[in-house]
C-alpha positions as CSV (number, residue, x, y, z in Angstrom):
1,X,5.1,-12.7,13.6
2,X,4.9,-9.9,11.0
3,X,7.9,-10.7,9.4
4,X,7.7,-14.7,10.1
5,X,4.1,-14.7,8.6
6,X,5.6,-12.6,5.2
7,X,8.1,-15.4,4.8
8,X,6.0,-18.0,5.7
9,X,3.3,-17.0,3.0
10,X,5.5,-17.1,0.3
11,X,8.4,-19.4,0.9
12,X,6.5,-22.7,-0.8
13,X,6.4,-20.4,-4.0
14,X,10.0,-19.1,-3.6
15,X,11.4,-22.5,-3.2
16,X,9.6,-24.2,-6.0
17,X,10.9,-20.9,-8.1
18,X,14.5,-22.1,-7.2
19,X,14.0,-25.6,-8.3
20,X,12.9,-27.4,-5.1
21,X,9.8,-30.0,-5.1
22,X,6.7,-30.9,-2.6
23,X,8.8,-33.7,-1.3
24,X,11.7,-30.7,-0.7
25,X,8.9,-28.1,0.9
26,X,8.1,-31.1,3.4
27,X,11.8,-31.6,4.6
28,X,12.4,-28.2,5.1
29,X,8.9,-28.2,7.2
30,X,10.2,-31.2,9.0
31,X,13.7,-30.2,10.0
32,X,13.1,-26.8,10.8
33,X,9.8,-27.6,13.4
34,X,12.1,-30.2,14.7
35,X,14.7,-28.0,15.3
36,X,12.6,-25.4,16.8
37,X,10.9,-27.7,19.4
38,X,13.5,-29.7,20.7
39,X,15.7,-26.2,21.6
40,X,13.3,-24.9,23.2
41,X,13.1,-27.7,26.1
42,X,17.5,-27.4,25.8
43,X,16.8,-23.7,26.3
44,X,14.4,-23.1,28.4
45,X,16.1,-25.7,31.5
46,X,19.3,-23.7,30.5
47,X,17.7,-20.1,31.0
48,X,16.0,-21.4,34.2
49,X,19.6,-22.8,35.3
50,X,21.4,-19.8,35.0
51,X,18.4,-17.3,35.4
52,X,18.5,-15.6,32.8
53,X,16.0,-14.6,30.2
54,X,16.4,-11.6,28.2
55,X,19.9,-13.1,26.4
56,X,18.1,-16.0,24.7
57,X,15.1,-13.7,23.9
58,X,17.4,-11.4,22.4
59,X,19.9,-13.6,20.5
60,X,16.5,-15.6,19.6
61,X,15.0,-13.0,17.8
62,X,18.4,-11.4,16.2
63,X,19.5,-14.5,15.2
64,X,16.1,-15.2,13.1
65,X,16.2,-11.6,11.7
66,X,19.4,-11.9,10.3
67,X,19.0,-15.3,8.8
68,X,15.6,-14.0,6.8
69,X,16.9,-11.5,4.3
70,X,19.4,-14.3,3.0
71,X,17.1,-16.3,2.3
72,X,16.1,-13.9,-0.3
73,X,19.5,-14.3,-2.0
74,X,19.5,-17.8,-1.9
75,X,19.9,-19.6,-5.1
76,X,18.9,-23.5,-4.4
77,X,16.5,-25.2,-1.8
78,X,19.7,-26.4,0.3
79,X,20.6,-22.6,1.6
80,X,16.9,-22.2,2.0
81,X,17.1,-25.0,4.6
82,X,19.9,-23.9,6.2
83,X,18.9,-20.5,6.4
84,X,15.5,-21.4,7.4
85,X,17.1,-23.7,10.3
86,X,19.1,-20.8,11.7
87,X,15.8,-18.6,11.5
88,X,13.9,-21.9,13.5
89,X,17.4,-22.3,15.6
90,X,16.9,-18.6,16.9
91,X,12.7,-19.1,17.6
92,X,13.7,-22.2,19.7
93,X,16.3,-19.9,21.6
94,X,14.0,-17.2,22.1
95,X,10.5,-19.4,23.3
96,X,11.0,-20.6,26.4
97,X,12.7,-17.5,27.7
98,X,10.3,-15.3,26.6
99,X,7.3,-17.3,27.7
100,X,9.4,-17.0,31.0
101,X,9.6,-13.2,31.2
102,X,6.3,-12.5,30.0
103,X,5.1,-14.9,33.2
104,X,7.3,-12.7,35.5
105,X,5.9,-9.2,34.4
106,X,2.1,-10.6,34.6
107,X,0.1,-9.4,37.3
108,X,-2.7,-11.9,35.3
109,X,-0.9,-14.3,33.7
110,X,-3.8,-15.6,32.1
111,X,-5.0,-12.5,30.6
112,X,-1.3,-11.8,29.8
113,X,-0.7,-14.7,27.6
114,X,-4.2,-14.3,25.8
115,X,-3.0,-10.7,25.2
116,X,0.3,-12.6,23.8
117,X,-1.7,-15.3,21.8
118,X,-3.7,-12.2,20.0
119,X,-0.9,-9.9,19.2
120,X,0.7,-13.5,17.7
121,X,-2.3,-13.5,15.6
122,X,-2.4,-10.0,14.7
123,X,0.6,-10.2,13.3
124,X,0.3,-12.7,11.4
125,X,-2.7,-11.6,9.6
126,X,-0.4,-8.5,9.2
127,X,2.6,-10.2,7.7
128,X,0.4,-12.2,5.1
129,X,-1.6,-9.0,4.3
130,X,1.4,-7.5,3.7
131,X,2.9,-10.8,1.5
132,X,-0.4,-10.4,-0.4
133,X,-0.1,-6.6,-0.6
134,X,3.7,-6.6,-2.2
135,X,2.3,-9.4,-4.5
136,X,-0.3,-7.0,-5.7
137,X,2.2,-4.3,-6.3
138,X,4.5,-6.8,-8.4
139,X,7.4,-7.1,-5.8
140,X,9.4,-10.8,-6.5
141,X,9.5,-13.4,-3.7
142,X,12.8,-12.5,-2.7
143,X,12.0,-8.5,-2.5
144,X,9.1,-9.3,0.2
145,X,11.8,-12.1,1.9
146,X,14.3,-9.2,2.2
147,X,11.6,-6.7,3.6
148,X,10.8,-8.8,6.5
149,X,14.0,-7.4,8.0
150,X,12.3,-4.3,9.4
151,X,9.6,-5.9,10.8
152,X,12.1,-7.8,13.1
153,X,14.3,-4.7,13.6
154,X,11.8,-3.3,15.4
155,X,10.8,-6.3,17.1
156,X,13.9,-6.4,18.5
157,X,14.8,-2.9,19.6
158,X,11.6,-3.2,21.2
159,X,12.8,-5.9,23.4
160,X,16.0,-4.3,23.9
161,X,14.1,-1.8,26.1
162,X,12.4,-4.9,28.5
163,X,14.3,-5.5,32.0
164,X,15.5,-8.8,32.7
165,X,13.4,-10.5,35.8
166,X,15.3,-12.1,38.4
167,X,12.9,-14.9,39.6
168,X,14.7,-14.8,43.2
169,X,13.8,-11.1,43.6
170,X,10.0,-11.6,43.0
171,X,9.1,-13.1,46.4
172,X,10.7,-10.2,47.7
């Protein structure tokens, strides 16, 4: 959420920089949330019928990284949307999957997900710190859009370590 939360801080300012409106700022809310919650019920039955998590997790979150730091280049509100429905495209890929895996590695699942819910938070608070922190030092909009790559590299090679979980071998 670091490097969501940096974005997400900004990106009203950013767009109205490049010449989009309020009425423009609610589209791109509107399409993108829609986007994002209706893959994940397409992904998460898909995961389940194939049992497999760890590929949708991982294309999730790569797929939303690299859409981000183009966002920074973008020169009108129309790539903004489309970049920003890729970034949305790859969180509804990655959801349901990982809410899966997390479910399959918890010896407390309820501890577990409020241990998820609080790191969520954390680093969001983190990525709009740091939003506010690179305003402060005079970095632009698109500077701080493009930084929010390395947050999400490391996201991501932190997953890469994480062991699928066949569901069928748990009973086991």
């Amino acid at each position: 959420d670091v490097s969501s939360e940096m974005i997400k801080s900004i990106l009203p300012l950013f767009i109205i920089s490049i010449g989009g409106t309020v009425l423009i700022l609610g589209l791109i809310a509107g399409v993108t949330t829609a986007i994002s919650n209706i893959l994940k019920g397409v992904t998460g039955w898909t995961s389940d019928k194939i049992n497999k998590r760890k590929p949708f997790v991982v294309a999730g979150y790569t797929l939303s990284n690299l859409s981000k730091p183009f966002i920074a280049l973008s020169p009108s509100w129309e790539y903004v949307l489309g970049l920003k429905s890729i970034d949305r495209f790859g969180k509804g890929l990655r959801t349901s999957a990982r809410d899966a895996l997390i479910s399959y590695y918890a010896t407390e699942r309820g501890k577990t997900f409020g241990l998820h819910g609080a790191m969520d938070t954390l680093g969001a608070a983190i990525g709009s710190l740091l939003a506010f922190f690179f305003l402060y030092l005079s970095w632009t909009y698109s500077q701080i859009i493009f930084f929010s790559i390395f947050p999400g590299i490391l996201a991501i090679s932190l997953i890469l370590i994480i062991k699928d979980v066949d569901p069928s071998e748990l009973d086991k």
